[in-house]
C-alpha positions in Angstrom: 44.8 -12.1 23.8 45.8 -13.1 20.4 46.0 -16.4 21.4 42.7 -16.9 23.1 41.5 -15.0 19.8 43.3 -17.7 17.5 41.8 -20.5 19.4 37.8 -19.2 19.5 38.0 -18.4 15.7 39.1 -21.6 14.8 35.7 -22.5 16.8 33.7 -19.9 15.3 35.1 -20.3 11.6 34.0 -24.1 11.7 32.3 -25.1 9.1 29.8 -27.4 11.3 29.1 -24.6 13.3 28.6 -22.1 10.6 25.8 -24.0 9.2 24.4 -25.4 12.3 20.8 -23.5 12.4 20.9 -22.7 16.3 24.2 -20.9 15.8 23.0 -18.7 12.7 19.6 -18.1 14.4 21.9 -17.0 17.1 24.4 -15.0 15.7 23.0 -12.8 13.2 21.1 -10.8 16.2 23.9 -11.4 18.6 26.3 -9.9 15.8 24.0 -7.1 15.8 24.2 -6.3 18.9 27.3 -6.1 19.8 28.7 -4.9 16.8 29.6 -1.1 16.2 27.9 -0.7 20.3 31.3 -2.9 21.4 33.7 -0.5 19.7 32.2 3.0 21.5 30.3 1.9 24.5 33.3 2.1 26.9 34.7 5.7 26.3 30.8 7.0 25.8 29.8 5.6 29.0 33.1 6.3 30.8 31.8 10.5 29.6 28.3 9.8 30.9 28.6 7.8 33.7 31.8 7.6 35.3 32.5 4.0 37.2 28.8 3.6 37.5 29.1 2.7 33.9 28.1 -0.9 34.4 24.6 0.1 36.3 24.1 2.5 33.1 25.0 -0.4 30.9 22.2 -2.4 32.8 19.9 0.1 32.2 20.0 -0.1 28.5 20.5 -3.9 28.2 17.5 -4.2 30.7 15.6 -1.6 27.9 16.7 -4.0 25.2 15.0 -6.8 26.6 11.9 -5.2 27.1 11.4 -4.5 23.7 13.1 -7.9 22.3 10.0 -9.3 24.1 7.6 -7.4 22.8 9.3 -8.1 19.6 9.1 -12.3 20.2 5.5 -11.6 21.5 4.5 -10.1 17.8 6.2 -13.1 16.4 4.3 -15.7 18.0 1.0 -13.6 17.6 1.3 -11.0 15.4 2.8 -12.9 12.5 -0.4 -15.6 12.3 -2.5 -12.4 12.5 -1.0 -10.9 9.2 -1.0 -14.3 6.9 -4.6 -14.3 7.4 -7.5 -11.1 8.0 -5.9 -8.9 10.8 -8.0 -6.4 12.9 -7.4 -3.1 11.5 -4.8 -1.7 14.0 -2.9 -4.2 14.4 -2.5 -4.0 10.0 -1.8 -0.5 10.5 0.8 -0.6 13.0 2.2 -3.7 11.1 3.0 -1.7 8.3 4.1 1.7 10.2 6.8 -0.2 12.0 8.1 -1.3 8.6 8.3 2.2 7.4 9.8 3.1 11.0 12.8 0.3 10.5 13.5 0.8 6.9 14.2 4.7 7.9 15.9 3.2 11.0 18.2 1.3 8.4 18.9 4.4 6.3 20.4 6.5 9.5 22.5 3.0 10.4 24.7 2.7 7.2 25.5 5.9 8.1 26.3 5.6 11.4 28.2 2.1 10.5 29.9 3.7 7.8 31.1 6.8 9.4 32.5 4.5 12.2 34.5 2.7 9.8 36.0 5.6 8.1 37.1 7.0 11.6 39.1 3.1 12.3 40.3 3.1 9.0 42.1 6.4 9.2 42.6 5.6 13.0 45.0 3.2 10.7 47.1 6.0 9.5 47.0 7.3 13.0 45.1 10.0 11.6 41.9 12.0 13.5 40.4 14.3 11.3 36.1 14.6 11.2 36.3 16.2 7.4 38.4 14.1 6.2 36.1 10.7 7.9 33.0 12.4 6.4 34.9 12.0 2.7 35.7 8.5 3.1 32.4 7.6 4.8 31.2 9.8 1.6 32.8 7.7 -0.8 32.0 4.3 0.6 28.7 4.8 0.6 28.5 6.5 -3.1 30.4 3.0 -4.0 27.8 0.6 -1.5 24.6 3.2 -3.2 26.2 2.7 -6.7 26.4 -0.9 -6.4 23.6 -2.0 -4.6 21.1 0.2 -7.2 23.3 -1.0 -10.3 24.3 -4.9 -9.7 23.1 -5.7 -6.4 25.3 -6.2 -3.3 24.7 -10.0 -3.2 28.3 -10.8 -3.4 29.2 -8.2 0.0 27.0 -10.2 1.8 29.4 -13.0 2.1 31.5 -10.5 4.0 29.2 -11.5 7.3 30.0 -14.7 7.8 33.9 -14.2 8.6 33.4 -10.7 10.0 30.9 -12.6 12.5 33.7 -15.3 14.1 36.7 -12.3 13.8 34.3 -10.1 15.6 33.4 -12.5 18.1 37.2 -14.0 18.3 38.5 -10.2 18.7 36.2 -10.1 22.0 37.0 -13.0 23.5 40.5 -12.1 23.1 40.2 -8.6 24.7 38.2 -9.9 27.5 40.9 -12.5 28.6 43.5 -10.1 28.2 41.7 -7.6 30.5 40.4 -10.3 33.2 44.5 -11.1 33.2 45.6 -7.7 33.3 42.7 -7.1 36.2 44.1 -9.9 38.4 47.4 -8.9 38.1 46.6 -5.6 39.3 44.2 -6.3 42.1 46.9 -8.4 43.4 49.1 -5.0 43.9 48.9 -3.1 46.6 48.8 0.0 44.7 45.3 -0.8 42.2 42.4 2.0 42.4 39.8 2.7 40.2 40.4 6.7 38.5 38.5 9.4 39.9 36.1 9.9 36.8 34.1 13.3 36.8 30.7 13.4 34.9 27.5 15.1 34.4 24.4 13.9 36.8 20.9 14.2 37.1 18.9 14.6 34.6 21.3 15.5 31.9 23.2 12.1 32.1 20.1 10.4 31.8 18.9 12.2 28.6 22.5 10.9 27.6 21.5 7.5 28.5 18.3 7.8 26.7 20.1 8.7 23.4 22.7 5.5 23.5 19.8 3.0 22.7 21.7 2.1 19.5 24.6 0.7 21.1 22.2 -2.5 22.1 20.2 -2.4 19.0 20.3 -5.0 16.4 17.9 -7.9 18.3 14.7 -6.7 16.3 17.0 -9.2 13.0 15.2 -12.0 14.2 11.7 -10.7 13.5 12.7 -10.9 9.5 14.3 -14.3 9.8 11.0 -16.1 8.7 12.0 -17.8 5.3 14.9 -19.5 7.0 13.9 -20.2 11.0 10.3 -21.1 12.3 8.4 -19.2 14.9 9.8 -20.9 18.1 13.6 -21.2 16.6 13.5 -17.1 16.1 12.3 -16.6 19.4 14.4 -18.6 21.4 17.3 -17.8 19.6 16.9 -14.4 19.9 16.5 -14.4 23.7 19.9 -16.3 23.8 21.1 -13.5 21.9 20.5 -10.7 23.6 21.1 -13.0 27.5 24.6 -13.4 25.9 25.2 -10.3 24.5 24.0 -8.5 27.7 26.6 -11.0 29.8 28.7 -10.1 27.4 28.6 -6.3 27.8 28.2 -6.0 31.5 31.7 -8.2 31.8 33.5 -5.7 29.2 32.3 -2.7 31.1 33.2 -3.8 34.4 36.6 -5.1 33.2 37.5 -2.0 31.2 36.4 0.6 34.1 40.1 0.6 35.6 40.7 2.3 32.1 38.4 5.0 32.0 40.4 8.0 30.9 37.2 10.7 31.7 35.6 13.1 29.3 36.1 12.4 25.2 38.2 14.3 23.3 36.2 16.8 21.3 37.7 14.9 17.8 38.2 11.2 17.5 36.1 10.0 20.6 34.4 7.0 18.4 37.7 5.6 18.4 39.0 6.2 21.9 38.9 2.6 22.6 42.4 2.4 21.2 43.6 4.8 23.5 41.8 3.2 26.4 43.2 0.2 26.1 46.8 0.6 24.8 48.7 -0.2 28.1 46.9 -3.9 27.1 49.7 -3.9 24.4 50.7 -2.7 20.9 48.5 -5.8 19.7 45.2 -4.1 20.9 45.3 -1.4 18.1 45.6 -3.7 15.2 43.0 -6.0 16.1 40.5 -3.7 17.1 41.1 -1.5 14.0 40.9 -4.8 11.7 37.3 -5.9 13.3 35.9 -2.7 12.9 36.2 -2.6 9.3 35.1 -5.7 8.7 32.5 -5.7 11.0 31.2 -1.9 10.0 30.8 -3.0 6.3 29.3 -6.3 7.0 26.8 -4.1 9.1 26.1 -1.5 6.8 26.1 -4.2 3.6 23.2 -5.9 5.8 21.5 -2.8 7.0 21.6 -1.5 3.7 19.8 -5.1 2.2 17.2 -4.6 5.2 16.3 -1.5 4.2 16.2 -2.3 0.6 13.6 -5.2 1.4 11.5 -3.2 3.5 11.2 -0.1 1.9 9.8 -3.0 -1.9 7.7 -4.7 1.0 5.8 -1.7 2.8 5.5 0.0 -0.9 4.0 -3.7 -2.0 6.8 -3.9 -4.7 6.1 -0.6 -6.1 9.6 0.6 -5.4 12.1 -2.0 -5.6 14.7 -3.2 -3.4 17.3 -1.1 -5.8 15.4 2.2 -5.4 16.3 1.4 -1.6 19.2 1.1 -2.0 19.4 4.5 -3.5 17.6 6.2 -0.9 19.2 4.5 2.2 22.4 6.0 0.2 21.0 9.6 0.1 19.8 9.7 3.4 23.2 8.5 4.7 25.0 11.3 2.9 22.5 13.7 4.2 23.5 12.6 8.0 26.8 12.2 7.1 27.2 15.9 6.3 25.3 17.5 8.6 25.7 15.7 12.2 28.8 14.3 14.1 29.6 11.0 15.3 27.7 11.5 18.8 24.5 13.0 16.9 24.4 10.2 14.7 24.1 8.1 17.8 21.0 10.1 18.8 19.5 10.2 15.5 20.1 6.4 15.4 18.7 5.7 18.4 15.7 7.8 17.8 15.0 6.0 14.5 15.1 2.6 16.1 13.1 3.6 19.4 10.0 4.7 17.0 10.2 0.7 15.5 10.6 -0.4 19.2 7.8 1.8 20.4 5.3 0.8 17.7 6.1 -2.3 18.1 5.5 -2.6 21.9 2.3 -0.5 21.0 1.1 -3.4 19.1 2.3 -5.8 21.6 0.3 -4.6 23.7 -2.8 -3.9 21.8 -2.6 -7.8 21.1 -2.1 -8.8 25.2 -5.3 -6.1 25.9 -7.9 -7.5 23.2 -9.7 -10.8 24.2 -8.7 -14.0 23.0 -5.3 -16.1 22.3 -2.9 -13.7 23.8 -4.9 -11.4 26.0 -2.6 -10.6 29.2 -3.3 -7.7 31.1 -0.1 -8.0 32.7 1.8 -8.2 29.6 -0.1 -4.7 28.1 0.9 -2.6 30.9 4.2 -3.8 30.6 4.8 -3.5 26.7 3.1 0.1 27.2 5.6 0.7 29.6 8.2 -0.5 26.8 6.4 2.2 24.3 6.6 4.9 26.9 9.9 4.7 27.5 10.4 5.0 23.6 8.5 7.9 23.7 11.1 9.2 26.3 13.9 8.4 24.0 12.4 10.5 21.7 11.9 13.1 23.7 14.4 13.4 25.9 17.9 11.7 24.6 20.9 14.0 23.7 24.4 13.2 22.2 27.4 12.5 24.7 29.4 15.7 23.3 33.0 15.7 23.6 35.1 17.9 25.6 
């Protein structure tokens, strides 16, 4: 592991490829994606799903795409519409998605944030939910604080390494694991656990509420001033194709691990645990990505939001005021839901973007002229149906 890990972030750290434009096009979605989703997907799907994790894992990547397309469809003809005179709804929907992902935002830091309190302390060896709410608590006070008082320009830097560890940390794990898989298979005593979990309609409201862990695509859609139309949409197709590959491959490779049900305290972190027979090595490198990559996350969640709350105001409240009220709203979630709520909440708050989003997709495939697809409508208002499920429907994965 740590050596395939040394030898793909010397690849990823490269200066050349840091500032090659497909790779950045490319990797802030795909570090999106399977960001904070990498650290809890395992164990939460292990609860809901049992070894039929991967199919469950399918499910939601096969969601993501859905509404990634809808997403490149509004790029390539919803964008044009709103630099010139667009048609009323479209406008309106336009805007209400922005309002939709800048609340989206607020709900993220403090999902991201929460999550990285519960590695750091995971650092101490310590599991205690009051005491990861204080230091969540405090990191955002100090992320509000600064972003509404200096500006958090200079955490944004933190991206660009967290990006290549993160993605050097994976690479490593999943060598380790295809290893440790081989070696096992090739005994005659290898069998998958026995992994008993709720079915029917209750692990699918589960399912519903776990559309976070594949979120982060939608990036590409405010990547304008840097990438052109056709860059952002074909890079963010090769983002979520690899991140989905990506996934599928860890779940199916981490299954022989599956410990069951989580614990009622510390489940967000249970991938430790899960994968300690891999070696003592697994802990510190795990622990070490999450930080960095949870405040990178939260740092750039917290700048979306910012952005989008000055843009849908039209510059009446400024990207500092966001700041401050992506840091309030954190707090608020922060102290009244757990880790697995969060989720929901998280998920919610993105699926209402997505939804609106395939909404307008759709609206633009049904109305005649460049665009119009009558295929394409039904299926982007199958995308915005489904959302609507999510909404309804999904639940937290409770521990016990």
């Amino acid at each position: 592991m740590v050596v395939v890990a040394a030898v793909v972030v010397l690849l990823t750290l490269r200066p050349r490829l840091i500032h090659a434009p497909l790779w950045r096009a490319t990797v802030t979605p795909l570090a999106s994606i399977i960001g904070s989703g990498f650290l809890v997907v395992g164990p939460i799907l292990a609860h809901a799903s049992g070894n039929w994790a991967w199919l469950a894992m399918l499910a939601l990547c096969l969601a993501a795409y859905l509404f990634g397309a809808a997403i490149r469809r509004n790029i390539l003809l919803v964008e044009p519409m709103m630099e010139a005179a667009p048609p009323r709804p479209v406008a309106v929907l336009e805007h209400c998605s922005e309002y939709a992902l800048a609340f989206a935002y607020f709900i993220s830091v403090a999902y991201y944030l929460n999550l990285f309190a519960s590695f750091a302390l995971r650092a101490g060896d310590i599991i205690d939910p009051e005491l990861t709410r204080w230091v969540s608590s405090a990191v955002i006070v100090t992320l509000g604080a600064l972003g509404t008082f200096r500006g958090l320009g200079a955490l944004e830097n933190v991206e660009v390494g967290a990006v290549g560890i993160k993605l050097a940390l994976i690479a490593g794990l999943l060598a380790g694991l295809a290893l440790w898989l081989f070696v096992a298979v090739s005994s005659d005593t290898f069998a998958l656990p026995t992994i008993r979990h709720d079915t029917g309609l209750h692990e699918i409201a589960v399912l519903l509420g776990l559309v976070i862990l594949v979120q982060g695509f939608e990036t590409s859609r405010y990547l304008g001033a840097a990438y052109d139309r056709p860059m952002r949409v074909r890079t963010m197709r090769y983002a979520q194709l690899l991140s989905s590959a990506i996934y599928l491959t860890f779940i199916l490779l981490i299954t022989p691990f599956f410990m069951g049900k989580l614990p009622r305290q510390g489940g967000e972190t249970a991938i430790i645990d899960m994968l300690a027979p891999l070696g003592t090595v697994v802990a510190p490198l795990i622990i070490f990505a999450a930080l960095a990559s949870q405040l990178s996350a939260a740092v750039a969640d917290m700048n979306g939001a910012g952005g989008l709350v000055e843009s849908a105001t039209r510059h009446r409240v400024k990207m500092r005021g966001g700041y401050l009220a992506t840091a309030i709203v954190a707090l608020g979630i922060t102290w009244s839901a757990d880790i697995y709520e969060i989720i929901v909440y998280a998920s919610k708050a993105f699926v209402i973007y997505y939804g609106l989003q395939s909404a307008l997709a759709a609206f633009v495939a049904a109305r005649p002229g460049e665009g119009q697809s009558p295929a394409r409508a039904l299926l982007f208002a199958a995308g915005a149906a489904l959302s609507l499920a999510v909404l309804i429907f999904g639940v937290p994965a409770d521990g016990g």
